[in-house]
C-alpha positions in Angstrom: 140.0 147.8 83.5 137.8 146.1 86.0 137.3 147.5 89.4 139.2 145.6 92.0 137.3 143.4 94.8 137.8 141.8 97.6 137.5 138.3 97.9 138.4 135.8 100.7 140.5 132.6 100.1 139.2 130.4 98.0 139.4 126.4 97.3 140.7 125.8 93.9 139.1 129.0 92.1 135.8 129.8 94.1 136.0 133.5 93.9 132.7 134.5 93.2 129.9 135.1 95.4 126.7 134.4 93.9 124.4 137.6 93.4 121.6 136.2 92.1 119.5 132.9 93.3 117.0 131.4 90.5 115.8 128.7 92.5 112.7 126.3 91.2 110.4 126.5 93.6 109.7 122.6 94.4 113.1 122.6 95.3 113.6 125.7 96.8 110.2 125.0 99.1 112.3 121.3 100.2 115.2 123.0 101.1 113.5 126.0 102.8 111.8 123.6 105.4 115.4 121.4 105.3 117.2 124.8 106.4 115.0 126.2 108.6 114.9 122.8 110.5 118.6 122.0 110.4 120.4 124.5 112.6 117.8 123.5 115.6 118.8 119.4 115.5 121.0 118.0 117.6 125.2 118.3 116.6 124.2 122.0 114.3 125.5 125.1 115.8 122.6 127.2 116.2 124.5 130.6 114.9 125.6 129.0 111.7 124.7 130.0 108.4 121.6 128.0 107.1 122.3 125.8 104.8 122.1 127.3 100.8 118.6 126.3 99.2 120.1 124.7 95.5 119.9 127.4 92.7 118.7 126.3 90.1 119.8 128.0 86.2 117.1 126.4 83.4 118.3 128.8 80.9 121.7 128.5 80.5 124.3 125.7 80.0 128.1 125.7 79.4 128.9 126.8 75.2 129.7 123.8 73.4 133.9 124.0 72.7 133.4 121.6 69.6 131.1 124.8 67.8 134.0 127.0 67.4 135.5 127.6 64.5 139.5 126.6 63.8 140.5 130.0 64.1 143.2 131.2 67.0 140.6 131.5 69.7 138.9 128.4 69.0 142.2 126.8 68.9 143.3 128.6 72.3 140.2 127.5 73.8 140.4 124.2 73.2 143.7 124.3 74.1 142.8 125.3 78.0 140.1 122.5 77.8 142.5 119.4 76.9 144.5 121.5 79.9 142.3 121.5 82.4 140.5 118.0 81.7 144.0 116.5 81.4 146.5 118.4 82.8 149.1 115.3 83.8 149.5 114.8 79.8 150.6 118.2 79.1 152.1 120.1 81.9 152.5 116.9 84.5 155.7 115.4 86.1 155.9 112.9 83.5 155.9 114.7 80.3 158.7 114.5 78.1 159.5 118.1 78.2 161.2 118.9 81.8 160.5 122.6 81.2 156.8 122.0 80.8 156.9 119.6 84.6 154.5 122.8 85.7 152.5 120.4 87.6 153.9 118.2 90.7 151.7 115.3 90.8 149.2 113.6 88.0 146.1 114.9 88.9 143.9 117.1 86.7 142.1 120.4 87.4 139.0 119.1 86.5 139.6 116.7 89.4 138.3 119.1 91.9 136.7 121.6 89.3 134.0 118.8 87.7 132.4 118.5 84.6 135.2 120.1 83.3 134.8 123.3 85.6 130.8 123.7 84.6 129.4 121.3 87.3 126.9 123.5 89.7 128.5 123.5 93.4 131.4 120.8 91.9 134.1 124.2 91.9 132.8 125.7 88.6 134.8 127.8 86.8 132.2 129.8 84.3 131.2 133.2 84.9 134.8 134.8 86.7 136.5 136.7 84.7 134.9 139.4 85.6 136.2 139.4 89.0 139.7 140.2 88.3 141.7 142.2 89.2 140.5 141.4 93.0 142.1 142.0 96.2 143.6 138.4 97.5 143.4 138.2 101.5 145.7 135.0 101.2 148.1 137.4 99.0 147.6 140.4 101.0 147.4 142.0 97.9 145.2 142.7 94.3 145.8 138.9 92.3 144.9 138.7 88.7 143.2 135.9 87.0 146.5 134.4 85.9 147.8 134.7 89.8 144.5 132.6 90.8 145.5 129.8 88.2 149.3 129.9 89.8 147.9 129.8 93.2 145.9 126.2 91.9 149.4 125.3 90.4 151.4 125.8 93.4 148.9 124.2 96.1 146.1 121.9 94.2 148.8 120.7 91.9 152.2 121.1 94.2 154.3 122.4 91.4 155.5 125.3 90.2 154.1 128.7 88.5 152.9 129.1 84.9 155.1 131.9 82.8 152.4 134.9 82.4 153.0 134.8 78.5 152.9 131.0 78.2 150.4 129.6 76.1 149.4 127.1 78.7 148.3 130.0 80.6 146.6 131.8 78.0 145.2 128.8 76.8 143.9 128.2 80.3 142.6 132.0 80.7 140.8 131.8 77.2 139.2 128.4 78.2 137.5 129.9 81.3 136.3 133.1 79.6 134.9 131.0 76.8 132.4 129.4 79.3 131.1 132.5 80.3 129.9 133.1 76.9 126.3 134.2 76.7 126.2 135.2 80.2 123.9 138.0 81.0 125.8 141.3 81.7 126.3 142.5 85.5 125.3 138.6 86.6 126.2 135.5 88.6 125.0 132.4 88.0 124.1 129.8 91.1 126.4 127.2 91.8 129.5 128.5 92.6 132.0 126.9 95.3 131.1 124.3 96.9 127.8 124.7 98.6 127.1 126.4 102.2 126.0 123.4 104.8 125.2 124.5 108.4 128.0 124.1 110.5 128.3 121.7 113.6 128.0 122.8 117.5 130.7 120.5 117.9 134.1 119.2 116.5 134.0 117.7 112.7 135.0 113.8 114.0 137.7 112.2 112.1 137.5 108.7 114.2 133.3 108.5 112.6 134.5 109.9 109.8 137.0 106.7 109.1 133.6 104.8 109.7 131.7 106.7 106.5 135.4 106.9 104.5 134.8 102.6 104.6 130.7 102.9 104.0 130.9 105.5 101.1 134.0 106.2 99.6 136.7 103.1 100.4 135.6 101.4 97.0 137.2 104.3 94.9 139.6 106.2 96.6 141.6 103.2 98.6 142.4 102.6 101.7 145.6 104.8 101.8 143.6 107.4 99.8 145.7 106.7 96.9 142.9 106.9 93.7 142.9 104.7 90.6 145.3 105.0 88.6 144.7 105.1 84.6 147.6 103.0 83.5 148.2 100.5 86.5 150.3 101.4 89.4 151.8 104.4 87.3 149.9 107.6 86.8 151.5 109.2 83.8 148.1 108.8 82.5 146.5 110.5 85.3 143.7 109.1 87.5 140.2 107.6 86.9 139.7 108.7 90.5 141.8 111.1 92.4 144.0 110.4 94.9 142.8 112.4 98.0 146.0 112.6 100.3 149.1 111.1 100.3 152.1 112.0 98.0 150.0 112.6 94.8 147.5 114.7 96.4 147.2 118.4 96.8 149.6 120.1 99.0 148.7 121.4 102.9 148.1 124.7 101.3 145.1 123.8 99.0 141.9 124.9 99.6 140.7 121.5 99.3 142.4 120.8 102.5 139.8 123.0 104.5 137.1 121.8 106.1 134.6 123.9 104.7 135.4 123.7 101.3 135.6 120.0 101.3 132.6 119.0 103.1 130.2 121.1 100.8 132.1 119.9 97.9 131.6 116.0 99.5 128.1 116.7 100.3 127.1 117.8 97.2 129.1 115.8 94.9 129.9 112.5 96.6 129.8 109.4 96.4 130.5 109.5 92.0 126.9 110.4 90.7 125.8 112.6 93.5 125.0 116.1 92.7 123.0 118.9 95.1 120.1 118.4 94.0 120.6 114.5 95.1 123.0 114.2 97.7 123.5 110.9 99.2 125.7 111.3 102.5 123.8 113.5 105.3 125.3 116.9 106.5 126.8 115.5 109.5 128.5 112.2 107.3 129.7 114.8 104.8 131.7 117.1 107.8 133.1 113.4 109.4 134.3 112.3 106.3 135.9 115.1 105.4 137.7 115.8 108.7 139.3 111.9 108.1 140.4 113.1 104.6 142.3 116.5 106.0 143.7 114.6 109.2 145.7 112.4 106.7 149.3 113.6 105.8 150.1 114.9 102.5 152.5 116.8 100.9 154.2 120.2 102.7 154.2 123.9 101.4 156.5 126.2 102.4 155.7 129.7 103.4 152.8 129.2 104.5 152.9 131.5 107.4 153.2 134.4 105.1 149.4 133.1 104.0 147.0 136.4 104.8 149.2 139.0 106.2 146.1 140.0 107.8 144.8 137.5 110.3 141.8 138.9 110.6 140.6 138.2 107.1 142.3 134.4 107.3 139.2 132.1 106.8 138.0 130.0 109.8 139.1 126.9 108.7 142.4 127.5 107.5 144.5 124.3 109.1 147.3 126.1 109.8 148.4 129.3 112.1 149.4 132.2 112.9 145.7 133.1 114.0 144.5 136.5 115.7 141.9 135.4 117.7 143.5 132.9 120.2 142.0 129.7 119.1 143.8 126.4 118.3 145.4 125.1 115.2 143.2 121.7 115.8 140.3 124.2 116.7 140.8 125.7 113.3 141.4 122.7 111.3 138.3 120.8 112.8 135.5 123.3 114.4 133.2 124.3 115.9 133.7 127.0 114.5 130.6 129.4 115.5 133.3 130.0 118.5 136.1 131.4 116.2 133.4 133.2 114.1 132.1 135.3 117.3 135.8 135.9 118.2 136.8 137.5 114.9 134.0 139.1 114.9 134.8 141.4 117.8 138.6 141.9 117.0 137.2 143.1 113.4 134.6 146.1 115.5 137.5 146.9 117.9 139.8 147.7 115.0 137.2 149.2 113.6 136.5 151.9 116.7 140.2 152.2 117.2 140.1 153.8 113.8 137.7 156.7 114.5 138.3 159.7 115.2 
């Protein structure tokens, strides 16, 4: 039995910090310089976190599904992989099955999670099954791995829980154990999440945001956000691109509808081709555009005020309240956030000295 741990809220299954940093050194010395420099130009908060240096891994990839043999694991494991690279044909609101309608909408998890959850800073999903059982600040209480995958089921993919004992789920659970094969023991690879940009001094903008949306990403996610659709103007065969908001997108309770999370993950992955160690929108582009993309409606979630029972561990960019520290919903949803940070900050010592003794 693993030891539990806390982790905060995550996008669609960042749970893991990252212990250990293997960074090249060409491209650690660039983005030294980048990060000392950043937080001192105009429209960066000067108390935010500098901005990751890229971590670079040269001696390990992702295990190769097509090497197993056709024995019950292999079969399991490629089972999660067809899962999570095409989740609309198997657990989707179109399949023929209504029982197996898990998912609400046609997108796949390897939508947000790229390269089918192995990209570095595109979600990844290798290396994490050693963090569970882990206490959940959104649950207010320890979540397993299964509960994780629910959580992505309910929010990123607006539907409805997997069964525990299903084999979708363990199909899913043996996939992402599978990809940690060969990892050394007691070790985190780079690349998890999304990335860590310095934050803004001042508000995210969704008005200049509209204006990079057009530039930069208008070509393959539409003008009402809607994706590409493989099979014309249905999507029973999921989407060449994503749909982004609107009623096929994740729900208000993803964690691809935080700021945080979605800027990193634009900055480093966007436009198609981009990765970290080429981006190709700036910092302050990436935090525009991704303010448009959460301003735009898309489907509701219920409950969500039960979300982190304690406030004081709800993440600072959470769009939605009750807060404990006094700030605005829009203040939440859009930054600055160094503000909010201070604020919670303090509550967290004074709870603390009201404790002792």
């Amino acid at each position: 039995m693993h030891r539990a741990r806390q982790i905060s809220a995550s996008p669609p299954l960042r749970f893991a910090s990252i212990r250990r940093w293997r960074s090249g050194p060409p491209v650690a010395a660039v983005v030294a310089c980048l990060s000392a420099v950043a937080p001192s130009m105009p429209g960066f908060a000067q108390n935010a976190p500098a901005q990751e240096p890229p971590k670079v891994d040269r001696t390990w990839t992702p295990p190769e599904v097509g090497a197993l043999p056709d024995d019950a694991f292999g079969q399991a494991v490629r089972r999660g992989r067809d899962l999570f690279t095409a989740t609309y044909a198997h657990i989707g609101p179109d399949v023929a099955d209504p029982a197996k309608r898990y998912a609400g909408n046609s997108l796949a998890c390897a939508n947000c999670h790229l390269q089918a959850g192995t990209k570095k800073f595109g979600l990844p999903v290798y290396g994490l099954t050693d963090d569970f059982p882990a206490y959940s600040a959104r649950r207010g209480a320890e979540a397993s791995l299964d509960d994780r995958l629910d959580s992505c089921m309910t929010r990123s993919m607006n539907g409805r829980p997997l069964p525990e004992n299903s084999a979708e789920m363990q199909a899913l659970v043996a996939y992402i154990k599978f990809l940690s094969t060969g990892l050394p023991a007691d070790e985190k690879l780079s690349g998890y999440g999304s990335g860590n940009m310095p934050w803004l001094d001042r508000a995210a903008d969704p008005e200049r945001g509209k204006v990079v949306y057009a530039r930069a990403c208008l070509y393959c996610h539409g003008g009402a956000g809607a994706g590409i659709p493989r099979s014309g103007a249905i999507t029973d065969l999921g989407y060449l691109v994503p749909p982004i908001w609107g009623p096929g997108s994740f729900n208000e309770g993803a964690g691809m509808n935080r700021l945080i999370t979605i800027a990193n993950f634009v900055h480093y992955n966007m436009p198609h081709g981009a990765d970290y160690l080429n981006p190709q929108l700036s910092v302050e582009d990436a935090w525009d555009v991704a303010a448009y993309v959460v301003s735009q409606a898309r489907p509701k979630k219920a409950g969500l005020e039960n979300d982190f029972p304690d406030r004081l561990l709800k993440p600072i960019d959470t769009p939605y309240g009750p807060y404990a520290d006094g700030f605005s919903e829009q203040q939440h949803k859009y930054g600055p956030f160094g503000p909010i940070k201070a604020a919670i900050e303090k509550l967290k010592a004074e709870k603390a000295a009201d404790k002792k003794p």
